[in-house]
N, C-alpha and C positions, 0 to 999 in steps of 0.2 A: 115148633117155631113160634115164637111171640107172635100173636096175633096182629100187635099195632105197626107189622113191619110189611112193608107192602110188597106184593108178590115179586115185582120188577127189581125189589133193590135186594132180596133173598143173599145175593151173594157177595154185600156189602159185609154182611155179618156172618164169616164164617163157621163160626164156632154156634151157629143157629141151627145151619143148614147142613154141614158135611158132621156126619155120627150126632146128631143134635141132644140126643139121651146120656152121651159123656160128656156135657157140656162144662159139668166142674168137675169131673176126673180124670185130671192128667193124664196117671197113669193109665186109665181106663180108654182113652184117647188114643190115645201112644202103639199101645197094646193091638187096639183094633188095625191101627197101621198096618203092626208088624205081620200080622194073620195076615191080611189081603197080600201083605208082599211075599212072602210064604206063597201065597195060593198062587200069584203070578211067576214065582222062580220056579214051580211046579212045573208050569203051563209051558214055560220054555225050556225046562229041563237042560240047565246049563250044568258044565264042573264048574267049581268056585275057581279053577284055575283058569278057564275059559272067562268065565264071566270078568275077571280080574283085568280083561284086556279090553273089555268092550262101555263104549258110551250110549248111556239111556237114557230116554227123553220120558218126563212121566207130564204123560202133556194133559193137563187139566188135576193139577196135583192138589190144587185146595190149597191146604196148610202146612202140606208136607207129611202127613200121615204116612205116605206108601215111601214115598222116595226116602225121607232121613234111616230107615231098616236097610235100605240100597247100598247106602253109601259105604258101609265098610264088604261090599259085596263086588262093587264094580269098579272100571277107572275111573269113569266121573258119570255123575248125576246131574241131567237137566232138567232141573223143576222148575214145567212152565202153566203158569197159569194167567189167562189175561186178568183177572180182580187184582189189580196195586192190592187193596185190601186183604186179599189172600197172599200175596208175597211177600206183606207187611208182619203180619201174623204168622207164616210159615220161620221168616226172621228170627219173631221173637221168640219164637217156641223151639228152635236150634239152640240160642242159647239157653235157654234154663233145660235143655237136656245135655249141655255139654258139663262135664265132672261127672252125669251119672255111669259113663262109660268110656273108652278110653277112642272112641271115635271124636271128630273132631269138625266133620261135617268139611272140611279145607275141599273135598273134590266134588262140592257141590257148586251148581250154580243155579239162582232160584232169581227168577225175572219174570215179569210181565209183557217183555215185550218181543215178541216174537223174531224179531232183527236177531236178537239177542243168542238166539238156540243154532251151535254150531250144528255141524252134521253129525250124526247120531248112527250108531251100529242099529241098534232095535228103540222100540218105544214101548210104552203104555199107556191105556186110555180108558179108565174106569168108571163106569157109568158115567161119562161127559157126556156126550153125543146126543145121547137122548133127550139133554134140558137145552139145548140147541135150535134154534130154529133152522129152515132150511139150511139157507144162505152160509149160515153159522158153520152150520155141519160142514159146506162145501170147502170155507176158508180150514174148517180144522183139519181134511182132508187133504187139501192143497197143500200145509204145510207140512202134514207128515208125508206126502208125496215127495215133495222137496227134498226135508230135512232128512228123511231115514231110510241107511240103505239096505235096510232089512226087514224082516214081520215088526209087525204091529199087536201087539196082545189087546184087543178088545174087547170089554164087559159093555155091552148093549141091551137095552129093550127092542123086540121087535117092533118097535111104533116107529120106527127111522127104515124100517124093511129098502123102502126105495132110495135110500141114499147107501148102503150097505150091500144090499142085494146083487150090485154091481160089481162085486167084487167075491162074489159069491157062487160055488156052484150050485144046481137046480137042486142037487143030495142034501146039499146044507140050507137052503132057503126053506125046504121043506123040514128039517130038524130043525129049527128055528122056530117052526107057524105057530107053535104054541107058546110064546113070550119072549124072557129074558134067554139071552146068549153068550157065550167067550166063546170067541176065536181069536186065533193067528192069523193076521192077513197082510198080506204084501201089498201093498195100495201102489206100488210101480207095476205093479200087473195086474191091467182090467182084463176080468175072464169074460 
């Protein structure tokens, strides 16, 4: 990351901050998307004919990296992320991928403003949480309580242990103790 960019404003500048090492390779960009959403369609182990019926919230989406590989996967894609700035950039980076394949991006919806995110079958939440402060975490929590009426696929650091933990069995808090984590978790059900 630029040095002369100061910590607070990190996520002014997307393309500093989320995969900062493809910062001028597109398709090098692009690509890493496609892998993580691979790695999440794993994780929920849907059929593509299942998945064809259901809406996803990829909440803390950056630029779009995970969600635009979504879109020819599910009925609609909600990519939410509060950075205007990231929704600006997630924008423009839809179009100069539109012609390289015959997706079209039409059953996305990509917004900053949380009003904005209908209800949603499942969600995702990749490495968000943990650049969050408390507070932060609790509103992103609230909203996917709200918004989604199923799992939640979450890539976490255990440093947020006590705002996750809650929703966690004692089996899993203890397969966690040693760092980063994914799970599925239902955030309408505190265990």
């Amino acid at each position: 990351m630029d040095s002369k960019i100061e910590y607070h404003d990190r996520w002014n500048f997307p393309r500093l901050t989320i995969a900062s090492s493809l910062i001028d390779n597109d398709l090098g960009y692009a690509t890493s998307g496609a892998l993580s959403a691979s790695f999440c369609l794993s994780k929920f182990d849907f059929k593509p004919s299942y998945s064809k019926t259901l809406t996803i919230l990829d909440y803390g989406c950056g630029t779009g990296r995970v969600s635009r590989p979504l879109t020819p996967l599910f009925k609609k894609v909600i990519a939410f992320d509060p950075s205007s700035e990231c929704i600006k950039l997630l924008k423009e980076e839809n179009e100069k991928c539109k012609g390289l394949s015959d997706y079209t991006f039409v059953n996305m919806i990509a917004t900053s403003d949380p009003n904005e995110i209908p209800e949603c079958d499942v969600a995702i939440c990749i490495n968000v949480i943990e650049h969050l402060k408390e507070e932060d975490a609790e509103i992103l929590i609230g909203i996917l309580k709200k918004k989604v009426k199923g799992e939640v696929l979450v890539a976490y650091n255990q440093k947020v242990k006590n705002i996750i933990n809650r929703y966690l069995t004692q089996e899993q808090i203890e397969e966690d103790a040693n760092g980063a984590a994914v799970r599925l978790i239902d955030f309408r059900k505190n265990i």
